[in-house]
N, C-alpha and C positions, 0 to 999 in steps of 0.2 A: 695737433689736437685742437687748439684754437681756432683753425681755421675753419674743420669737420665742425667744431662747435657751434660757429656762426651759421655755417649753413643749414644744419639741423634745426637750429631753432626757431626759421621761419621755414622750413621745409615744405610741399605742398604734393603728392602725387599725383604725378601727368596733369600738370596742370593747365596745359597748352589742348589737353585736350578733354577737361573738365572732369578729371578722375579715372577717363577712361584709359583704358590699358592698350599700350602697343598691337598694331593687328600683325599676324604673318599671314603673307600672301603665298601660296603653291602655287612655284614657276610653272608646273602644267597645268593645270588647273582655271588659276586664278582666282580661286576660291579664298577669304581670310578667316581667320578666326584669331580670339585673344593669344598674347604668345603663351599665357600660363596653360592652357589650354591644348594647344600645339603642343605642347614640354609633355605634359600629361599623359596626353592620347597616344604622342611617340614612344615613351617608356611604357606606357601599354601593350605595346603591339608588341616591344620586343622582349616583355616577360608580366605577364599578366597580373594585375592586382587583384586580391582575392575578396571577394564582396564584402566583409565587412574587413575592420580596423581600427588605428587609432593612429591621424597623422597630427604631426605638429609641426609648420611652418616658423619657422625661426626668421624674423626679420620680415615679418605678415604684412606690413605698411597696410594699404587699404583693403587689403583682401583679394585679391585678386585671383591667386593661386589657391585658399582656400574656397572661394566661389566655384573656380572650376573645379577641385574634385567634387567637391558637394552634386556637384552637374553629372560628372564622370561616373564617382561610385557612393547615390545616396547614401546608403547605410553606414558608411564610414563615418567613428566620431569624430570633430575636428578640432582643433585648439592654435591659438595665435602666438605669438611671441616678439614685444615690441619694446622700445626703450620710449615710449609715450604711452599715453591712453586715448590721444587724436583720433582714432579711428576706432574704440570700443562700441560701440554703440553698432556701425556698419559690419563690423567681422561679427560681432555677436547676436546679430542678424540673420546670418549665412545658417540656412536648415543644419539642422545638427553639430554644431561649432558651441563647445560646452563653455570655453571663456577666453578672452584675451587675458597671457598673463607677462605682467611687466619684470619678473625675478629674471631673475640670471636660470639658464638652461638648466642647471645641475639640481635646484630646486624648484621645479615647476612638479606638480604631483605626478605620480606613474611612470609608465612607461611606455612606449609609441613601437609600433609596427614600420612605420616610415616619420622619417626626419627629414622635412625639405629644407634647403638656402637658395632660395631663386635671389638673385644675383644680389648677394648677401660677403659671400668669403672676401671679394676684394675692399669691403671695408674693414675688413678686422686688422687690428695689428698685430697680433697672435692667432694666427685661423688655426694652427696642428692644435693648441689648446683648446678653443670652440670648442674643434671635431671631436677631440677626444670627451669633452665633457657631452655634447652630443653622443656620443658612441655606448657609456653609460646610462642613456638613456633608453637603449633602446631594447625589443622582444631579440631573445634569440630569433635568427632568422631573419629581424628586422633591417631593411635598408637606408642608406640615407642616400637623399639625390641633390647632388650642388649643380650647380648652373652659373657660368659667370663667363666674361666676357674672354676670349682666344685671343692675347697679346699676339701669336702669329698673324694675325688678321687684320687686326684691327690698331693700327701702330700708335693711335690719339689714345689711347685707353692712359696712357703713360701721362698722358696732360690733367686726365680726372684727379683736382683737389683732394676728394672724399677719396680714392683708391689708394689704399695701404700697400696692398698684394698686387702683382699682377702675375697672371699664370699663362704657359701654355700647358698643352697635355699632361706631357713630361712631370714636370714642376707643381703641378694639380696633385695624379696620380703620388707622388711623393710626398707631398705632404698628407694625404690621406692615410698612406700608407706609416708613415710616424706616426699618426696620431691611433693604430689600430686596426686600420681597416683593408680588408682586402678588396679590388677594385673586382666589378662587376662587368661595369658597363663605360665605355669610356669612348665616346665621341665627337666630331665636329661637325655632322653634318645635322643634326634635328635644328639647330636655330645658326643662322648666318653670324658668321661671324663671332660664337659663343661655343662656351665648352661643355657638354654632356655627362656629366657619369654619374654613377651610382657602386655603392660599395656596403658591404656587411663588414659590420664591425665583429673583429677576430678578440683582441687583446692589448690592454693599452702596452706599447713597446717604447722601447729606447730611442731615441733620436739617432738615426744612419748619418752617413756623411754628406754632406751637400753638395753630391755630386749633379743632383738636378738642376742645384742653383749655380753653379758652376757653368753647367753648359748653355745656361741661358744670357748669361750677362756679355757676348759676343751678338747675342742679338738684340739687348737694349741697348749698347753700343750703336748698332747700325741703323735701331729705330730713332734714337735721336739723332743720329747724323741725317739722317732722310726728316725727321721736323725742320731740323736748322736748312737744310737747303730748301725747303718748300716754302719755311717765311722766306729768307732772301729772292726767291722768284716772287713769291705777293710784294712785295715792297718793289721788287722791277718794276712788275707790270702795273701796279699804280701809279708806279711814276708815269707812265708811257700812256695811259686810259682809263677811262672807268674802272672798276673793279669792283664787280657784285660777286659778294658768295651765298650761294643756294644754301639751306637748311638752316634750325637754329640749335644741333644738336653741338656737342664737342668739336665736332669734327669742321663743322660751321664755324666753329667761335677760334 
């Protein structure tokens, strides 16, 4: 918690690239756009948002996923959800975006049609509690859509300081599913390397047996054994040459 705390409090969004937000690029294509964007358009396609609503991004930072629906589907009201007010000013901004509000989920006014966490779960240290207090928030009918990074994929995710959680499908899906919700839509392939789904919240339930987190921990086994060999190869090949590494992401550091 100490450590999440330092970081937070000089925190900066995309700051390498002046606020601006990650592009995804389509391998046929080649065409980019914002990834909030990309997230959006793709849960569009595969169940359509209905013109108007009431969404509320949990974990809003600069706006970025409230920008793009605004873009997506005007009529939609929007509302932010932040543990600062760093960025009030710019999300309440955003055409039709009624307030940035700093309370905890369960007291923020009303109730929402959709509840997004673009890549929000894997800081929580209790996400099934979020969800569920999320879940209470929402219209019958209403959905919530998480997004967070595929531990299958992406094996540096396990180095992120700030990441409490780490999920694959499996392990997503179940914790959704403790905290109430029945999964919808549950993917890997809308954004590289991240996990997709969306779920209607049913009824808050009992906590099931961990048998997701069970079946996971032979694979963060393997994932740190493939870290620890990958430094001892960089420390080789230092010794022996140069050694530049490309990017300045995680996976870089």
């Amino acid at each position: 918690r100490q450590t999440i705390d330092e970081i937070y409090r000089s925190y900066t969004m995309y700051e390498l690239a002046e606020g601006g937000e990650q592009q995804y690029f389509d391998q046929s294509s080649g065409e980019s756009m914002p990834r909030s964007e990309r997230i959006l358009r793709w849960i569009d396609r595969q169940e359509s948002f209905p013109n108007t609503g009431r969404l509320l991004d949990v974990g809003s930072g600069n706006g970025t996923l409230l920008q793009a629906m605004s873009k997506l589907r005007p009529e939609w009201i929007l509302a932010g959800s932040e543990l600062t007010d760093k960025y009030r000013k710019v999300i309440e901004a955003i055409p039709n975006c009624e307030a940035l509000y700093l309370d905890a989920v369960a007291t923020i006014p009303g109730v929402f049609d959709m509840i997004t966490m673009n890549n929000v779960i894997e800081h929580i240290i209790d996400p099934a509690h979020l969800l569920s207090e999320a879940g209470e928030k929402l219209n019958p009918n209403g959905k919530i859509l998480v997004e967070t990074v595929n531990l299958r994929e992406n094996t540096f995710d396990v180095l992120q300081a700030d990441h409490c959680s780490h999920f694959t499908s499996a392990t997503l899906a179940g914790v959704l599913r403790r905290a109430g919700f029945l999964v919808d839509i549950s993917s890997e392939d809308c954004m590289p390397k991240e996990l997709t789904l969306t779920a209607e919240y049913i009824q808050r339930s009992e906590k099931s047996p961990n048998s997701e987190i069970e079946e996971m921990i032979p694979r963060i086994n393997q994932n740190l054994g493939w870290l620890r060999e990958l430094r001892e190869d960089a420390r080789l090949a230092a010794q022996k040459d140069v050694l530049g590494i490309f990017g300045t992401t995680i996976a870089g550091t």
